[in-house]
C-alpha positions in Angstrom: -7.7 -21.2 -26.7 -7.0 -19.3 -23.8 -3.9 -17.4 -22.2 -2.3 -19.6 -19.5 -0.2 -16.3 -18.3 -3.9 -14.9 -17.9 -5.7 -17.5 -16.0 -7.7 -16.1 -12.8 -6.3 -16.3 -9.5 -8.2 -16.8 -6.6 -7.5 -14.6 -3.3 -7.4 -16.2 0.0 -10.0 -15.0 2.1 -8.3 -12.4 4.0 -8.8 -12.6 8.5 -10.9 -9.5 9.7 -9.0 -6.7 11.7 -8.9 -3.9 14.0 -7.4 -0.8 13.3 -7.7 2.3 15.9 -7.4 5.4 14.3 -6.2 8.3 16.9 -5.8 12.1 16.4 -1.7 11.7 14.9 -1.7 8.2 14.4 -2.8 5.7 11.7 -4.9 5.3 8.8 -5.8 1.3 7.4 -6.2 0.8 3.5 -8.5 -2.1 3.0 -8.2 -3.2 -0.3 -11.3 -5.8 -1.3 -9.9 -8.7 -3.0 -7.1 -10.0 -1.1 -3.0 -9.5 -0.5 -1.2 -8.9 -4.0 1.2 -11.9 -4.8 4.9 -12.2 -3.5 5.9 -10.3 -6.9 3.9 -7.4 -6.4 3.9 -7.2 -2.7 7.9 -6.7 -2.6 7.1 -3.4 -4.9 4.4 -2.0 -3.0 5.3 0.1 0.1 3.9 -1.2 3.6 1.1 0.9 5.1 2.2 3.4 7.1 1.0 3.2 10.8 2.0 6.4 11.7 0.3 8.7 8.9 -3.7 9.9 8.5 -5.0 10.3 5.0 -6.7 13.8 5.4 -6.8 15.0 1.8 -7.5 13.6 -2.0 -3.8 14.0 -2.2 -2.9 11.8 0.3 -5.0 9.0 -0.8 -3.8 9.9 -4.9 -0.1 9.6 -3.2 -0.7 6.3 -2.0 -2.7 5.0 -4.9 0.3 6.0 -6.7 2.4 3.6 -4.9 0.2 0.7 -4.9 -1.1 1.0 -8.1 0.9 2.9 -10.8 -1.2 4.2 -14.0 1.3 5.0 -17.1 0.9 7.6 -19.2 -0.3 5.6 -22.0 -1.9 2.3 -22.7 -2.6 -0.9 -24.7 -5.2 -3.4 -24.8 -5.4 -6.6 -26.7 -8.9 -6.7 -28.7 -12.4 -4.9 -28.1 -11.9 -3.3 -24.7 -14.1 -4.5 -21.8 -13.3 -1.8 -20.1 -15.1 0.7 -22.5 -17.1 3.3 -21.7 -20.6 2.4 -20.7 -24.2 4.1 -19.7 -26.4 2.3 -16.6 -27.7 -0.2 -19.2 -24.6 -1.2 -20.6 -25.0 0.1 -24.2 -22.3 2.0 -25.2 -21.5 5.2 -24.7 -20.4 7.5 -27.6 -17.2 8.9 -27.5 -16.3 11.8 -30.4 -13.1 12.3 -32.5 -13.3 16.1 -31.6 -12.5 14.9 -28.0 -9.4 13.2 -28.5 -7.5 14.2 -31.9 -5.9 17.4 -30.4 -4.3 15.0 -27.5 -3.8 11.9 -29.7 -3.3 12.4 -33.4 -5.4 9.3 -35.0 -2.5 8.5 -37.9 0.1 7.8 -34.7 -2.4 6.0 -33.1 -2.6 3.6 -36.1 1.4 3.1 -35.9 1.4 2.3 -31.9 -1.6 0.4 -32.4 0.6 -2.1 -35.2 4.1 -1.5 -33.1 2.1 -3.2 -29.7 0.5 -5.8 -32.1 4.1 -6.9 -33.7 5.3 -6.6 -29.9 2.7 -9.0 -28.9 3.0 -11.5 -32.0 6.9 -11.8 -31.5 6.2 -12.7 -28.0 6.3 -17.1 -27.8 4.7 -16.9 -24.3 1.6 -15.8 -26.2 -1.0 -18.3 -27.8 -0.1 -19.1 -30.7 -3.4 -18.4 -32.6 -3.6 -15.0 -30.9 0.1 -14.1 -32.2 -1.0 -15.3 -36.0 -4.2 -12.7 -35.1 -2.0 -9.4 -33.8 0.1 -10.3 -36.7 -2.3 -9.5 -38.9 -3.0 -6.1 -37.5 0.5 -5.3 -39.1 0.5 -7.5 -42.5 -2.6 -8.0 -43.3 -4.5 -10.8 -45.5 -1.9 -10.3 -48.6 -5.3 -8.7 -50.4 -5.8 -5.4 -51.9 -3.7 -2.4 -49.9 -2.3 -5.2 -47.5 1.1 -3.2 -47.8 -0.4 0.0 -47.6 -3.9 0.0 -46.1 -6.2 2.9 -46.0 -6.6 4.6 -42.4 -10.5 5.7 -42.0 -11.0 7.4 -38.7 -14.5 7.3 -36.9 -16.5 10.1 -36.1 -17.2 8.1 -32.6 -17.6 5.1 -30.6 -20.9 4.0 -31.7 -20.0 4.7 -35.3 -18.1 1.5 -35.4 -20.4 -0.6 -38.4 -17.4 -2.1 -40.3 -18.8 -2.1 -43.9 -22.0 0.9 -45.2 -24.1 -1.7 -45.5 -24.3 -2.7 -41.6 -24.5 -6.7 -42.6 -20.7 -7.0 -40.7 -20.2 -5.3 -37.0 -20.3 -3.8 -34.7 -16.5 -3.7 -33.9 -17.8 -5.7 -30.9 -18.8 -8.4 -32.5 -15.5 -8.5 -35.3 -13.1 -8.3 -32.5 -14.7 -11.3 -31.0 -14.3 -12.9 -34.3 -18.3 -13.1 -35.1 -17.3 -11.9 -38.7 -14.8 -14.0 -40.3 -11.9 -12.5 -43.1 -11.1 -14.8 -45.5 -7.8 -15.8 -44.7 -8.1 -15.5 -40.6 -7.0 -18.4 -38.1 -10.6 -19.9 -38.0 -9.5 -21.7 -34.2 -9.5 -18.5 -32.1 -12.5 -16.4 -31.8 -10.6 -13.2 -32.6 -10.2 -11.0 -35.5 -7.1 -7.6 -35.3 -8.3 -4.9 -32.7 -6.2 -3.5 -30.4 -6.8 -0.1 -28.4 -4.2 2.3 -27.8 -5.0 5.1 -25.3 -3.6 7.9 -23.4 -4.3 9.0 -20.2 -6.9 10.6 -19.7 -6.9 14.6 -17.9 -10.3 14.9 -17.0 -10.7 15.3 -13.6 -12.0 11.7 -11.6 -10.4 9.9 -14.2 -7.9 8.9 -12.4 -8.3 6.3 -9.5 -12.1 7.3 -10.2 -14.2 7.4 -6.9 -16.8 4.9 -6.2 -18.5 6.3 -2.9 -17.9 6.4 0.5 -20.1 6.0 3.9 -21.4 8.4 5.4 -19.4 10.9 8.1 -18.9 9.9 11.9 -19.1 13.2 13.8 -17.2 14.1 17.6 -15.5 10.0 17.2 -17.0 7.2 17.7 -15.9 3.2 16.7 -17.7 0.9 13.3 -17.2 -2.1 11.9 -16.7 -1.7 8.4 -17.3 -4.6 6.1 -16.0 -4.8 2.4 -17.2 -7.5 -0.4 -16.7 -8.2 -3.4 -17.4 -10.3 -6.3 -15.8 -10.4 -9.7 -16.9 -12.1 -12.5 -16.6 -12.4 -16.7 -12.9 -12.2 -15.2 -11.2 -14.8 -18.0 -8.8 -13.9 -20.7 -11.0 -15.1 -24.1 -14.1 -14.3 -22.8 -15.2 -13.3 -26.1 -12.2 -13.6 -28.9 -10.2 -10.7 -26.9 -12.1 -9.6 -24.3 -9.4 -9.1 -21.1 -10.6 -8.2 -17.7 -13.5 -8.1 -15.9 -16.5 -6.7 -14.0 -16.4 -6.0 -10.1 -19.7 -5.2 -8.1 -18.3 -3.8 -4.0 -20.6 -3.7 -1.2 -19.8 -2.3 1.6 -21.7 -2.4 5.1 -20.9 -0.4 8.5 -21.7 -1.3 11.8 -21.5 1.1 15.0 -20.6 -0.1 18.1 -22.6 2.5 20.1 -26.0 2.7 17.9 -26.2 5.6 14.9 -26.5 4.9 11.5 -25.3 1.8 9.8 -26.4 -0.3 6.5 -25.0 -0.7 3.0 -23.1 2.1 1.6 -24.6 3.6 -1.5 -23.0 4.2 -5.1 -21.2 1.1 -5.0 -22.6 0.1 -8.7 -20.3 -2.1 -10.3 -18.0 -1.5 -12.7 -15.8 -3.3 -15.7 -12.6 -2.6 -16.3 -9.7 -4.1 -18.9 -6.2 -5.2 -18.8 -3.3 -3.8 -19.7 -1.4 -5.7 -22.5 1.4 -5.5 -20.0 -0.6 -7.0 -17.1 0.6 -10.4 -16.0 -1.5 -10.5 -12.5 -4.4 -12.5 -12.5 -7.0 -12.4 -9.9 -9.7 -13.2 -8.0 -13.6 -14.7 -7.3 -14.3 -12.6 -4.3 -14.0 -12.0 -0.5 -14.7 -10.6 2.7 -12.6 -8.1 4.1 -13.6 -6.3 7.5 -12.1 -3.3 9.6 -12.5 -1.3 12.9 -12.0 2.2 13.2 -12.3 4.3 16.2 -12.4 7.8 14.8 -10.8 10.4 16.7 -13.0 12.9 18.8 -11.8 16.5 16.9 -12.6 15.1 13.6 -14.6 14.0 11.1 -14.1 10.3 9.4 -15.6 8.1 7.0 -14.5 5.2 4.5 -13.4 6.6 1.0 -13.1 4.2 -2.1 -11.6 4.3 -5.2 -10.6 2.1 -7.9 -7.1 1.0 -9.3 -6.5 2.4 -12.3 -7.7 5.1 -14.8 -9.7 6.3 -17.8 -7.7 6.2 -21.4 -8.7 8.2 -24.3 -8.0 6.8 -28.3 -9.0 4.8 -30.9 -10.0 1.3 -31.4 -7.6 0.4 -34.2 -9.2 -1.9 -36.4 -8.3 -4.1 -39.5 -10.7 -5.1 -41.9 -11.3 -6.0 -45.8 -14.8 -5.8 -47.4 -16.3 -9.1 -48.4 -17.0 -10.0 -52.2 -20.1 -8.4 -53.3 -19.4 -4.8 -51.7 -17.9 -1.8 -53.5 -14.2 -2.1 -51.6 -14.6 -6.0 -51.5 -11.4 -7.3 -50.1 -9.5 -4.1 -50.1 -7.6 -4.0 -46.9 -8.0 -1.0 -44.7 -7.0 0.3 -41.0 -10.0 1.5 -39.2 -9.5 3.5 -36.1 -12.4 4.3 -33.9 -12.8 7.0 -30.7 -13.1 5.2 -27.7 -13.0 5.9 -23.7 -11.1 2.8 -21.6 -10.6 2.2 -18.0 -7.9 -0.2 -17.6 -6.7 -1.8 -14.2 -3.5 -0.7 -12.5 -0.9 -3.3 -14.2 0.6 -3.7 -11.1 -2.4 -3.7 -8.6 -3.8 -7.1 -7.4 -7.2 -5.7 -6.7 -9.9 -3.8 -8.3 -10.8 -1.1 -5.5 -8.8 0.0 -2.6 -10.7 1.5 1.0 -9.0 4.3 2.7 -10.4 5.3 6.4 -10.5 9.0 6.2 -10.5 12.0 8.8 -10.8 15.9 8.0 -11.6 18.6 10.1 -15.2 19.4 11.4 -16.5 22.3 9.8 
């Protein structure tokens, strides 16, 4: 079953420009995956041609506009967006790391407030509402009224029984590992993550490189792709959002260095429970800048949204045979998120970038 309100939406292909940069005039965002919808576009603010982006403020200040993080955040199911290490395996995140900012018994009682929000909603699948609603009430088996809360050491300790025969959370929130008593025609079982954001710094609009420094001015042709994919919203049982992989190549009009940018390694990311839209398969975007002569200028990059820190809030009863066998408890788990921008269209946004020369 999927979410209509959640189907992707392709992005025209958007026409190639050029953009002169001079000593007091402009700057050119480029964001990759096309121009937001009507909706959004009427919120954002027009980019200025009369301002340079010359610090990490500047380009946080704009971000800000265009792509509003909240202080807190929830996503539906096992986050895609969760921490992960080069080769995809996930990365721990402890309880000592994120208790003193978010207390895990609260997080249990947002957790089950955002899933009775989301079951109450009739623009929601059906079988997805009976799902969240179950987050709240339960099974009607042992403890359904008053469920136990375990809390996790960390991420990886997320087995759901001490035997290891059900889990990871991974698999149960993709409904791999059936309760007695769920909706057998979703593939989803009650998870939803509840975050706030997160402090550290780069966790917000988190860098993802940027080409390398034109000295005394000169013009290139910069080129930005993209292609997102796993972007559906029941990928597995839950599973919203998506994985992004940039490239970006420069060009000089006068010789000098040119070729792919590095650290563009892509990234996934998750949706917001409040996010409503949709995007994209990929496209082409490209830019000329002519860099002023007194400074130094480069393309910067950063992605739309930011790092949450929480728990994966979990509910789960034992099958028959085990010690707790269905005894109904609320499991919350440590985890690390980045979720998208709910209001941004695309996943990264380009900033052309001057500071002084040194």
């Amino acid at each position: 079953m999927s979410n209509s309100a959640a189907a992707p939406r392709r992005a025209s292909r958007r026409r190639a420009r050029s953009v002169t940069v001079l000593a007091a005039a402009l700057l050119t965002a480029a964001p990759l995956l096309g121009s937001a919808s009507p909706a959004v576009a009427a919120e954002e603010n027009p980019i200025r041609n009369d301002k340079l982006y010359e610090s990490e403020d500047d380009i946080q200040a704009a971000l800000t506009k265009t792509a509003p993080v909240g202080d807190s955040e929830t996503v539906m199911g096992y986050p895609k967006g969760i921490d992960r290490d080069a080769n995809g395996a996930v990365m721990p995140f402890d309880l000592r790391d994120v208790q003193d900012k978010y207390d895990p018994q609260q997080a249990v009682q947002d957790a089950k407030q955002a899933a009775q929000k989301y079951a109450d909603d009739a623009n929601n699948p059906a079988g997805y509402r009976d799902v969240a609603q179950q987050l709240v009430t339960g099974w009607g088996k042992k403890n359904a009224d008053n469920p136990a809360v375990e809390v996790r050491k960390n991420t990886t300790d997320d087995k759901m029984t001490d035997k290891y025969t059900q889990g990871p959370a991974e698999s149960y929130c993709a409904g791999k590992d059936v309760i007695d008593g769920s909706p057998h025609d979703v593939q989803a079982s009650p998870c939803v993550f509840v975050g706030k954001l997160d402090t550290k710094p780069g966790s917000k609009y988190p860098k993802i490189g940027s080409s390398s420094a034109v000295l005394g001015g000169g013009k290139k042709t910069y080129k930005v792709t993209g292609q997102v994919t796993d972007e559906k919203s029941t990928t597995d049982g839950w599973s919203v959002g998506g994985k992004f992989t940039p490239k970006v190549t420069t060009t000089p009009a006068n010789g000098g260095t040119g070729g792919e940018l590095g650290g563009e390694a892509g990234f996934t990311y998750s949706w917001s429970v409040t996010t409503t839209e949709r995007k994209m398969t990929g496209v082409d975007d490209q830019t000329e800048v002519t860099f002023p002569s007194d400074k130094k200028g480069s393309l910067q990059g950063r992605r739309d949204g930011a790092y949450y820190v929480g728990y994966l809030v979990v509910r789960y009863a034992d099958p028959k045979g085990f010690a707790r066998a269905e005894e109904e408890r609320l499991i919350a788990i440590p985890a690390r998120v980045y979720v998208q921008s709910p209001k941004s269209s695309t996943p990264v946004s380009y900033f052309t970038y001057t500071e002084p020369v040194s």
